[in-house]
Backbone as XML, in Angstrom:
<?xml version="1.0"?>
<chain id="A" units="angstrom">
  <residue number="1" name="UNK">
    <atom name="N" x="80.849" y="-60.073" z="105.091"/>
    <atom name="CA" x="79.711" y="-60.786" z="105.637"/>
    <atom name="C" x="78.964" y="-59.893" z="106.623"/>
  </residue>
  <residue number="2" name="UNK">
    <atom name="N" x="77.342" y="-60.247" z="106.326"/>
    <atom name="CA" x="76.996" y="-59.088" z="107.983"/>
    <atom name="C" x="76.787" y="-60.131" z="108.809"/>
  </residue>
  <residue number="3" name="UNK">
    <atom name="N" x="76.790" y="-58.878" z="109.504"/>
    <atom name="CA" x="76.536" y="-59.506" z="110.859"/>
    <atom name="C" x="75.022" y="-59.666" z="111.788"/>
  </residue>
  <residue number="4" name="UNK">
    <atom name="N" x="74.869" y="-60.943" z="111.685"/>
    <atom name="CA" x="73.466" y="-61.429" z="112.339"/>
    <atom name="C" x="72.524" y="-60.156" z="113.998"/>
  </residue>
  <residue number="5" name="UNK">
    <atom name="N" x="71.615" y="-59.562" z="113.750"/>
    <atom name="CA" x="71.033" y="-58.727" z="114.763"/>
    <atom name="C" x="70.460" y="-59.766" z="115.676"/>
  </residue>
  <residue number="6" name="UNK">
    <atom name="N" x="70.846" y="-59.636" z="117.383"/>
    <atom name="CA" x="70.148" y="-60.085" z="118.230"/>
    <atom name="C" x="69.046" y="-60.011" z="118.447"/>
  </residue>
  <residue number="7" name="UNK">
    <atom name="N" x="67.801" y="-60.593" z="118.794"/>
    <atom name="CA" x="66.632" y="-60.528" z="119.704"/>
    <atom name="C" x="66.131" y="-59.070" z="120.039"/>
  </residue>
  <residue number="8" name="UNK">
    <atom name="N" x="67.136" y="-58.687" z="121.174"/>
    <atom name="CA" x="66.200" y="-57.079" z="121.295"/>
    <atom name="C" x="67.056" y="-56.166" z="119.926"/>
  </residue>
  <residue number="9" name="UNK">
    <atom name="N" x="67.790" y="-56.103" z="119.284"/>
    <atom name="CA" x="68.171" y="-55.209" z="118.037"/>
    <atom name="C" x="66.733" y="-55.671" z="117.348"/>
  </residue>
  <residue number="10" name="UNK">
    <atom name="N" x="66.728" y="-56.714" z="116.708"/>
    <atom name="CA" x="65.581" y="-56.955" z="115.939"/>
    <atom name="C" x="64.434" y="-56.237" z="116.767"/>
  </residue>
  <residue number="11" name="UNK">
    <atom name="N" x="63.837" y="-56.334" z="117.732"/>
    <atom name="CA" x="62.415" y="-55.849" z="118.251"/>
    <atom name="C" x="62.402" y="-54.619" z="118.108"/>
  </residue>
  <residue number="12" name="UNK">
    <atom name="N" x="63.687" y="-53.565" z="118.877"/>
    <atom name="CA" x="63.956" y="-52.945" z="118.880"/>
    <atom name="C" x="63.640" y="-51.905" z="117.337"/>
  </residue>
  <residue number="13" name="UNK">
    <atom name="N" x="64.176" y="-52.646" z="116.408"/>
    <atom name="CA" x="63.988" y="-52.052" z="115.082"/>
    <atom name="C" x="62.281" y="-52.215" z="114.871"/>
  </residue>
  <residue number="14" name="UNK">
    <atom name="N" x="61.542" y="-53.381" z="114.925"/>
    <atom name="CA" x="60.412" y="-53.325" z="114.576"/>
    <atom name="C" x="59.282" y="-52.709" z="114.826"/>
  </residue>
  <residue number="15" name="UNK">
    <atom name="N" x="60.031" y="-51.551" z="116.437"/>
    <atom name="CA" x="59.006" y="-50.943" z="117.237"/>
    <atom name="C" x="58.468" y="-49.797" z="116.360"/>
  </residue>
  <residue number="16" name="UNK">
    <atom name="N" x="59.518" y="-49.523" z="115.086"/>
    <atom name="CA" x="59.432" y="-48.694" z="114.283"/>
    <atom name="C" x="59.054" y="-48.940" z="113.035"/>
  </residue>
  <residue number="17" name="UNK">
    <atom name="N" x="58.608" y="-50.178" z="112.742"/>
    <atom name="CA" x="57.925" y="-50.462" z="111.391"/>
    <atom name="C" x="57.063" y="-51.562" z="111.532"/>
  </residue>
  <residue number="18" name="UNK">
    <atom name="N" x="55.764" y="-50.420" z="111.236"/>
    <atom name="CA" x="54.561" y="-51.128" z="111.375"/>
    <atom name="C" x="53.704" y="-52.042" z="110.539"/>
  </residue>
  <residue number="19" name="UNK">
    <atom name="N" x="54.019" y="-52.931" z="111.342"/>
    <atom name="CA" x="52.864" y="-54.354" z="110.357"/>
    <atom name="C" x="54.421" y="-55.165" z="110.458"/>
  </residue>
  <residue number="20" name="UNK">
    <atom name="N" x="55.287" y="-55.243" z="110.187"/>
    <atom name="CA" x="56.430" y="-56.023" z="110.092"/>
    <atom name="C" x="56.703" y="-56.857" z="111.308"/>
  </residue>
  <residue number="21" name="UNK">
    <atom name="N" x="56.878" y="-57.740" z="111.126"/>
    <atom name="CA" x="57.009" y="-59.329" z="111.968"/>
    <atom name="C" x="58.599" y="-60.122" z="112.358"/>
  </residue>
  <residue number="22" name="UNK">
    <atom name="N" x="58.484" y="-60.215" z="112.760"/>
    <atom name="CA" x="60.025" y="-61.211" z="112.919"/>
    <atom name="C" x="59.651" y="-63.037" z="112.868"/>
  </residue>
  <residue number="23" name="UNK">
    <atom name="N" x="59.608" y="-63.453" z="112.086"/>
    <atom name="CA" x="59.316" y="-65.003" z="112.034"/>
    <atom name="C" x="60.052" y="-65.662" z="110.967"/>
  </residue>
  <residue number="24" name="UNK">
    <atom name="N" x="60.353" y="-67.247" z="111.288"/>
    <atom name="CA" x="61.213" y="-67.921" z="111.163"/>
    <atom name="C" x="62.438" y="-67.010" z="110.194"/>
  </residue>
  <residue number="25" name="UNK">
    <atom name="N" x="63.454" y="-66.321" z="111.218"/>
    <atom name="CA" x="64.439" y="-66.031" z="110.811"/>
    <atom name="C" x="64.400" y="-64.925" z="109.409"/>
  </residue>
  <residue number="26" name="UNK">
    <atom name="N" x="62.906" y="-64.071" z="109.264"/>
    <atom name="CA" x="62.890" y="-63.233" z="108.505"/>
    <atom name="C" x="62.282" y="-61.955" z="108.681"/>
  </residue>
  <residue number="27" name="UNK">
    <atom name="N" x="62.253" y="-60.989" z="108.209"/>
    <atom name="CA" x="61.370" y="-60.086" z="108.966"/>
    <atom name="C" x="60.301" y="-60.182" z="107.335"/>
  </residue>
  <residue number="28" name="UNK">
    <atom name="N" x="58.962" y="-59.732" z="107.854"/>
    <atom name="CA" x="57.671" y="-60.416" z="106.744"/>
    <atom name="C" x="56.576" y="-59.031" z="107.062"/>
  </residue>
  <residue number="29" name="UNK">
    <atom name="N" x="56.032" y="-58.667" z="105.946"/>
    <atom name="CA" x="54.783" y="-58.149" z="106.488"/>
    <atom name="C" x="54.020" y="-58.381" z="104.755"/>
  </residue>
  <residue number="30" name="UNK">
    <atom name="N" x="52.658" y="-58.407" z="104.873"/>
    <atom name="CA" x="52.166" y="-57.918" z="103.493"/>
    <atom name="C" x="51.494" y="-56.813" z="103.595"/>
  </residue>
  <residue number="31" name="UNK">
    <atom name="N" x="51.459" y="-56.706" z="102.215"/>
    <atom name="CA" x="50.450" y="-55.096" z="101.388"/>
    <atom name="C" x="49.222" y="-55.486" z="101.039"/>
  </residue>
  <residue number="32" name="UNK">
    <atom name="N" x="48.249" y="-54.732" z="101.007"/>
    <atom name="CA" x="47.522" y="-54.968" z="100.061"/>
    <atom name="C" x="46.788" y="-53.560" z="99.442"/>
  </residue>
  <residue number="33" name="UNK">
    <atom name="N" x="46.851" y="-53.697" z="97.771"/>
    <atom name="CA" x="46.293" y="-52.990" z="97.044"/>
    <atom name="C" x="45.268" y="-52.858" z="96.251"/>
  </residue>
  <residue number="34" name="UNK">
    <atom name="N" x="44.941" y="-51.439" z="96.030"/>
    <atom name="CA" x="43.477" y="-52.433" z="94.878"/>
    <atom name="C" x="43.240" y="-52.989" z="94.054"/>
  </residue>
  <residue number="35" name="UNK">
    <atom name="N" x="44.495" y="-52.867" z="93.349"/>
    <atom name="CA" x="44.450" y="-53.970" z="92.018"/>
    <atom name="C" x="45.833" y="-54.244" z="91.684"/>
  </residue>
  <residue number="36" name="UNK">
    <atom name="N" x="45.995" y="-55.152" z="90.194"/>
    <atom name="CA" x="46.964" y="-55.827" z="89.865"/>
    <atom name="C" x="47.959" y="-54.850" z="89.721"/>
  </residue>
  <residue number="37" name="UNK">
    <atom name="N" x="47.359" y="-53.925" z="88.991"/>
    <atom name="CA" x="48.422" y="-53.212" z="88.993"/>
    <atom name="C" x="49.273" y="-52.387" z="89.522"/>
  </residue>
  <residue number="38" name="UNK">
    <atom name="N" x="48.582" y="-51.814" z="90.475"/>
    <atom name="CA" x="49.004" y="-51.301" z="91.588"/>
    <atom name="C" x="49.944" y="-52.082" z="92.195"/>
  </residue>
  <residue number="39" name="UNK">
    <atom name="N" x="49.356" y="-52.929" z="92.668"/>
    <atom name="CA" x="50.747" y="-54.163" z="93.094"/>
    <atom name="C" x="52.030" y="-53.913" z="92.445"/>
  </residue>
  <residue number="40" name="UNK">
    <atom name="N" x="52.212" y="-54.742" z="91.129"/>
    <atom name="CA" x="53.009" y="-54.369" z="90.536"/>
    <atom name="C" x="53.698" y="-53.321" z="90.185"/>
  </residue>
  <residue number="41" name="UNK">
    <atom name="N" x="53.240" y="-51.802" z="90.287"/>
    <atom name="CA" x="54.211" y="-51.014" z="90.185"/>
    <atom name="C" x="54.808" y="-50.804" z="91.546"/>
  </residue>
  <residue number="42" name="UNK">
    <atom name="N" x="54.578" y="-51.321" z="92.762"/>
    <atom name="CA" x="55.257" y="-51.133" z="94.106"/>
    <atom name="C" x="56.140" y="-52.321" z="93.957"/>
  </residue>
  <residue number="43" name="UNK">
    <atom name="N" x="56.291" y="-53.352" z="93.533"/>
    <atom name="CA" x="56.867" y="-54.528" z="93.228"/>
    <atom name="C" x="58.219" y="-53.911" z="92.386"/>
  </residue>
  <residue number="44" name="UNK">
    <atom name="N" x="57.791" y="-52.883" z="91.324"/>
    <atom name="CA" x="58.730" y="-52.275" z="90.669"/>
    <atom name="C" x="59.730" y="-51.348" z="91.163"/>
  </residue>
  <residue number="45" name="UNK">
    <atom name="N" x="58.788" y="-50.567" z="92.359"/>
    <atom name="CA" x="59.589" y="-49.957" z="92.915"/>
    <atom name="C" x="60.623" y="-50.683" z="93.718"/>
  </residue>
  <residue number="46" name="UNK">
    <atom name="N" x="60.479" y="-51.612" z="94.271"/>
    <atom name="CA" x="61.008" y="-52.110" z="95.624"/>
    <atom name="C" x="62.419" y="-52.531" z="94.498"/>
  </residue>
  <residue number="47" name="UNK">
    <atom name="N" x="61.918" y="-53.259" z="93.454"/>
    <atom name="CA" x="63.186" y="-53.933" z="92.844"/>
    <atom name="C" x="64.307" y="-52.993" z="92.457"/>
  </residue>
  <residue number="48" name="UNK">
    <atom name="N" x="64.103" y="-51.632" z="92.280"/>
    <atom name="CA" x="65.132" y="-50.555" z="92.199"/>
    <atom name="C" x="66.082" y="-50.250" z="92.860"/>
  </residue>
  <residue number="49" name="UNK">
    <atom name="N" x="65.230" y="-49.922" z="94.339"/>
    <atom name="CA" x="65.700" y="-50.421" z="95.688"/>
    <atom name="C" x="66.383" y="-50.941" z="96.350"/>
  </residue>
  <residue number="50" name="UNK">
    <atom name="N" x="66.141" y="-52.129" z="95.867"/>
    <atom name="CA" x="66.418" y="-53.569" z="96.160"/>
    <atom name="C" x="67.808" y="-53.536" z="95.480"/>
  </residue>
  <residue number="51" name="UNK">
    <atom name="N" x="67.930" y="-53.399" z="94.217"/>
    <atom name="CA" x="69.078" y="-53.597" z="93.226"/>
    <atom name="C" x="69.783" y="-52.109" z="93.629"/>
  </residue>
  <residue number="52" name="UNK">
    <atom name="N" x="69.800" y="-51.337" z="94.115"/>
    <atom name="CA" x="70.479" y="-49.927" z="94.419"/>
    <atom name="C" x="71.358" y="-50.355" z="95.669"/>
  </residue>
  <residue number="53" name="UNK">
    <atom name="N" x="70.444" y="-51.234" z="97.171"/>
    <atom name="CA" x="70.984" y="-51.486" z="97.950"/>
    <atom name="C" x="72.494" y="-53.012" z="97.593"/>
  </residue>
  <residue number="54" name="UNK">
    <atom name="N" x="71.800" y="-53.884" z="96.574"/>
    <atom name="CA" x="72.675" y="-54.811" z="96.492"/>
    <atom name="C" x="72.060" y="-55.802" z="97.839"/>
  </residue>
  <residue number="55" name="UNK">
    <atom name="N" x="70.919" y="-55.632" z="97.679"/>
    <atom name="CA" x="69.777" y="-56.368" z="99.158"/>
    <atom name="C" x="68.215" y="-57.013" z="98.211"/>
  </residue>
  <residue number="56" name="UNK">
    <atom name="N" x="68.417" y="-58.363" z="98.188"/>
    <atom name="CA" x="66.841" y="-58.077" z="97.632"/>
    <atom name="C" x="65.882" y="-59.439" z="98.588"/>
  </residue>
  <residue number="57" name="UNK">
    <atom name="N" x="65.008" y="-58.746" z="98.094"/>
    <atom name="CA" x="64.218" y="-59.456" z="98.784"/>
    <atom name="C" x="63.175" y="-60.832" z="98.828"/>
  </residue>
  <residue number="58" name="UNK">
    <atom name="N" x="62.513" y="-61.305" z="99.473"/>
    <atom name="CA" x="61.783" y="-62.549" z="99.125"/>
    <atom name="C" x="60.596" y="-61.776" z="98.652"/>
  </residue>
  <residue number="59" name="UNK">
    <atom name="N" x="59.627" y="-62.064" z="97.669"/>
    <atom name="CA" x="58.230" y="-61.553" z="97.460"/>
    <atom name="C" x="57.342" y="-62.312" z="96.749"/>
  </residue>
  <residue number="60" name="UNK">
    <atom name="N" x="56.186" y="-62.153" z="97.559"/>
    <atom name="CA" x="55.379" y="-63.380" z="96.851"/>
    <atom name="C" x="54.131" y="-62.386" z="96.423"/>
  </residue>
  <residue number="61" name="UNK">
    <atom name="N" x="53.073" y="-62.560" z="95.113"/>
    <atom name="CA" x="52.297" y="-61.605" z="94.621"/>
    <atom name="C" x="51.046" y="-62.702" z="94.523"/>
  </residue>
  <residue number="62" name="UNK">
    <atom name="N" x="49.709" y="-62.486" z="95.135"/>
    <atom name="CA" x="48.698" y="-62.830" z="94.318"/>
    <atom name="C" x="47.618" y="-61.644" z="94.418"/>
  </residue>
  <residue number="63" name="UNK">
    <atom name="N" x="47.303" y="-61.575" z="92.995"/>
    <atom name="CA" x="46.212" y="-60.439" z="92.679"/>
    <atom name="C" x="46.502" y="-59.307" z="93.864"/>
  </residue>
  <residue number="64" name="UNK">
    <atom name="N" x="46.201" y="-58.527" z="94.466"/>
    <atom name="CA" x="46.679" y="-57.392" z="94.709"/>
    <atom name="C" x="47.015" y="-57.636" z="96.642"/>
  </residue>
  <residue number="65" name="UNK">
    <atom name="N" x="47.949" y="-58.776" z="96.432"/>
    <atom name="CA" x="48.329" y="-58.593" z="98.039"/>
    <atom name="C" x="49.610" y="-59.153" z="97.473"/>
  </residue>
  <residue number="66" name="UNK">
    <atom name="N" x="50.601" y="-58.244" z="98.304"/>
    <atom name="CA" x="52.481" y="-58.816" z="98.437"/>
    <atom name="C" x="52.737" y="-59.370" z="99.644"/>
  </residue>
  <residue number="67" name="UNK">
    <atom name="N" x="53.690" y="-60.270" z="99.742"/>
    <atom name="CA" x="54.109" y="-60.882" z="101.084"/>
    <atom name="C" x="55.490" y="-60.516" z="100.620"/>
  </residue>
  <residue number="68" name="UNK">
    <atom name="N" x="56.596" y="-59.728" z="101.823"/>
    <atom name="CA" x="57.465" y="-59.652" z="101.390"/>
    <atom name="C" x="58.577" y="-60.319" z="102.763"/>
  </residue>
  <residue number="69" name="UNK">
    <atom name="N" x="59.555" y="-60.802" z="102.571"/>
    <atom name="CA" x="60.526" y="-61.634" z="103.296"/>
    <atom name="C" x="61.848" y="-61.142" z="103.174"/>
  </residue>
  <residue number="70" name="UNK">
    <atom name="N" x="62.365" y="-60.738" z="104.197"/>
    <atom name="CA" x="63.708" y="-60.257" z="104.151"/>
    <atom name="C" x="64.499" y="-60.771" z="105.705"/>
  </residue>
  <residue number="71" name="UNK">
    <atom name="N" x="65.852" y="-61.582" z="104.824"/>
    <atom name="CA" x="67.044" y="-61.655" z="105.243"/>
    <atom name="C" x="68.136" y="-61.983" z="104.793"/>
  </residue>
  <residue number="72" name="UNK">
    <atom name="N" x="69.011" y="-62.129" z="105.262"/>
    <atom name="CA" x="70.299" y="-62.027" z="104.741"/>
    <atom name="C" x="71.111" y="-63.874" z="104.500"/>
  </residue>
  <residue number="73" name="UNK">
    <atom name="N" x="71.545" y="-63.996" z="103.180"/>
    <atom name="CA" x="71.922" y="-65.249" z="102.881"/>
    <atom name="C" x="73.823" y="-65.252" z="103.256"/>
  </residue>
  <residue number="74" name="UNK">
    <atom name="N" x="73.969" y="-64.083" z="102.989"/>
    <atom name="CA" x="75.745" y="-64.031" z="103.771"/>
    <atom name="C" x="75.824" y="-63.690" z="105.206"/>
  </residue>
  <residue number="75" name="UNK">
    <atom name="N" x="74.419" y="-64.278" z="105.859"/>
    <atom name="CA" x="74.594" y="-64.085" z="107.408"/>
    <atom name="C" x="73.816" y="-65.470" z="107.602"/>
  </residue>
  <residue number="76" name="UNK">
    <atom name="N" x="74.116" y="-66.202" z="107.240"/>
    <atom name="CA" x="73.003" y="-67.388" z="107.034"/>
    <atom name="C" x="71.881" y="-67.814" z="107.427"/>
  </residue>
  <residue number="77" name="UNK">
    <atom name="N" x="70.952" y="-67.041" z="106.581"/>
    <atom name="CA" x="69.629" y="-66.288" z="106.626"/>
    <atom name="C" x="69.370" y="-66.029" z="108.147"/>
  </residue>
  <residue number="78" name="UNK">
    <atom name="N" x="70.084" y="-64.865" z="108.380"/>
    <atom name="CA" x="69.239" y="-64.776" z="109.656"/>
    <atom name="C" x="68.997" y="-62.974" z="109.449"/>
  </residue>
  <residue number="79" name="UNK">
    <atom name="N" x="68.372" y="-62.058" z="110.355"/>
    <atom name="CA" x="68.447" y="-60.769" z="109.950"/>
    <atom name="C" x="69.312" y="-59.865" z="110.078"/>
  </residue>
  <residue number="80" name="UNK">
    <atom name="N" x="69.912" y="-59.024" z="109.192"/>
    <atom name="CA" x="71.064" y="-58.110" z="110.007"/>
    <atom name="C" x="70.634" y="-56.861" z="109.579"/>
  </residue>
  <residue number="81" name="UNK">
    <atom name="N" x="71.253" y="-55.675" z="109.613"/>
    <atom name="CA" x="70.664" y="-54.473" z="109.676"/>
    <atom name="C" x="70.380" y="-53.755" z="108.018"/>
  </residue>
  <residue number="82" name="UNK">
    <atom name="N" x="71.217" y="-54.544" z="107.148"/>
    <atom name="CA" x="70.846" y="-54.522" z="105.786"/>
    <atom name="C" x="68.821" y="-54.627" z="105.535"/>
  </residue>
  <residue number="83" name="UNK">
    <atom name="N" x="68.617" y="-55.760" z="106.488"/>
    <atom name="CA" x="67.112" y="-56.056" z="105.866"/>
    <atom name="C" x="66.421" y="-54.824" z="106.833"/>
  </residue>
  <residue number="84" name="UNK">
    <atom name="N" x="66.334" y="-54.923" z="107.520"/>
    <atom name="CA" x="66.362" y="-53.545" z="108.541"/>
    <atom name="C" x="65.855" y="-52.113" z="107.592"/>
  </residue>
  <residue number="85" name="UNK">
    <atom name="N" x="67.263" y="-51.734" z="106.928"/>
    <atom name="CA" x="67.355" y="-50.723" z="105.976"/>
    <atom name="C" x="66.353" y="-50.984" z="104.228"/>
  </residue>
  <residue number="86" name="UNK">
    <atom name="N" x="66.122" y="-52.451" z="104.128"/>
    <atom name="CA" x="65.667" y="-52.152" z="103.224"/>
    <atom name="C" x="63.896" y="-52.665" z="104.071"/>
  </residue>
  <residue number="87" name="UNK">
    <atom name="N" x="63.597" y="-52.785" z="104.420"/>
    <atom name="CA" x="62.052" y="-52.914" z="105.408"/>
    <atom name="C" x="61.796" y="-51.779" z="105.095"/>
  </residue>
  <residue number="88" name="UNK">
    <atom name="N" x="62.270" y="-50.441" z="105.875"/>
    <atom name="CA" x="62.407" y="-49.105" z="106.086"/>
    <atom name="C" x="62.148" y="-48.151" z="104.743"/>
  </residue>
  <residue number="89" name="UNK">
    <atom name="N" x="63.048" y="-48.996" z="103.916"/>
    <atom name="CA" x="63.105" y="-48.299" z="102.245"/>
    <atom name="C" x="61.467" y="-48.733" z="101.492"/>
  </residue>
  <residue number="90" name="UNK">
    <atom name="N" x="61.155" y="-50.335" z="101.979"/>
    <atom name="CA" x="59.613" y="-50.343" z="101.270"/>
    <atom name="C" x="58.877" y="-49.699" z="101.981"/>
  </residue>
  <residue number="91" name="UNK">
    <atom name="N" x="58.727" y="-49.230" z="102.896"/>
    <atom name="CA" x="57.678" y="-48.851" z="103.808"/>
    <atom name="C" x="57.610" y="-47.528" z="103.330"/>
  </residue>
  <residue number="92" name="UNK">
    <atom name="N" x="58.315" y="-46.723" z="103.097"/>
    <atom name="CA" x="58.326" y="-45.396" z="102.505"/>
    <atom name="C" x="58.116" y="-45.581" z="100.751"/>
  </residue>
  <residue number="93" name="UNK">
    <atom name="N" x="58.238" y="-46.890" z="100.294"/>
    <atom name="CA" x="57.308" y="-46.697" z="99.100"/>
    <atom name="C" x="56.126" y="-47.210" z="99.392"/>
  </residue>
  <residue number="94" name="UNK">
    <atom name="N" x="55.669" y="-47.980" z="100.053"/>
    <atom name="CA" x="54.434" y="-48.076" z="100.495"/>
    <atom name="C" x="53.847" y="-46.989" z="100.776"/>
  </residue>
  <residue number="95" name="UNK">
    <atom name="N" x="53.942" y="-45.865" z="101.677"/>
    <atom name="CA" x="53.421" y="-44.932" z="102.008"/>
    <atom name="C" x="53.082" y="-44.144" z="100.679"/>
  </residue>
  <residue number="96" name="UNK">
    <atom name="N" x="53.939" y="-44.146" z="99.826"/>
    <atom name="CA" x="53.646" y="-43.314" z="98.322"/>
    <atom name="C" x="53.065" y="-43.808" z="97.188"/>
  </residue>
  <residue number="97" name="UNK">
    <atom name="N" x="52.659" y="-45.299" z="97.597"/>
    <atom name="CA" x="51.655" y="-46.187" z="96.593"/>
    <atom name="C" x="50.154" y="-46.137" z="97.111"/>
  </residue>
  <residue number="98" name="UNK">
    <atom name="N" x="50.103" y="-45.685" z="98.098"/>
    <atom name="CA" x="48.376" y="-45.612" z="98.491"/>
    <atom name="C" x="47.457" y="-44.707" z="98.091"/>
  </residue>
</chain>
């Protein structure tokens, strides 16, 4: 099971990933791209990711904006350093989808 991150761990982490939020018990930010498809192949990427870490994530898609939601259901949903690590992992495919 992980283990749930406190208040300043969480901030602490977010001082370092930009656009990312801490709200109701998830950490959240969206993308936006220029088109559908674009979206979708960062959607593709993340799920690799995602399935590599054994971490996946919440994601919601319309036309070229993602909302993505991450926390942990064996910490009962709250954030631990897993979502942390994978925030960190989209953000560096973000940086290579623009």
């Amino acid at each position: 099971m992980s283990k749930p991150l406190n208040q300043n761990e969480i901030n602490h982490a977010l001082a370092n990933l930009k656009g990312w939020e801490w709200i109701e018990n998830k950490l959240k930010k969206s993308f936006q791209f220029s088109d559908f498809k674009e979206v979708m192949g960062f959607i593709l990427r993340i799920s690799y990711e995602a399935e590599a870490m054994d971490h996946h994530p919440e994601i919601f898609n319309c036309y070229n904006r993602v909302e993505i939601g991450l926390n942990s259901h064996d910490a009962g949903g709250k954030v631990t350093e897993k979502d942390i690590d994978l925030a960190r992992a989209i953000e560096k495919l973000s940086a290579t989808s623009s």
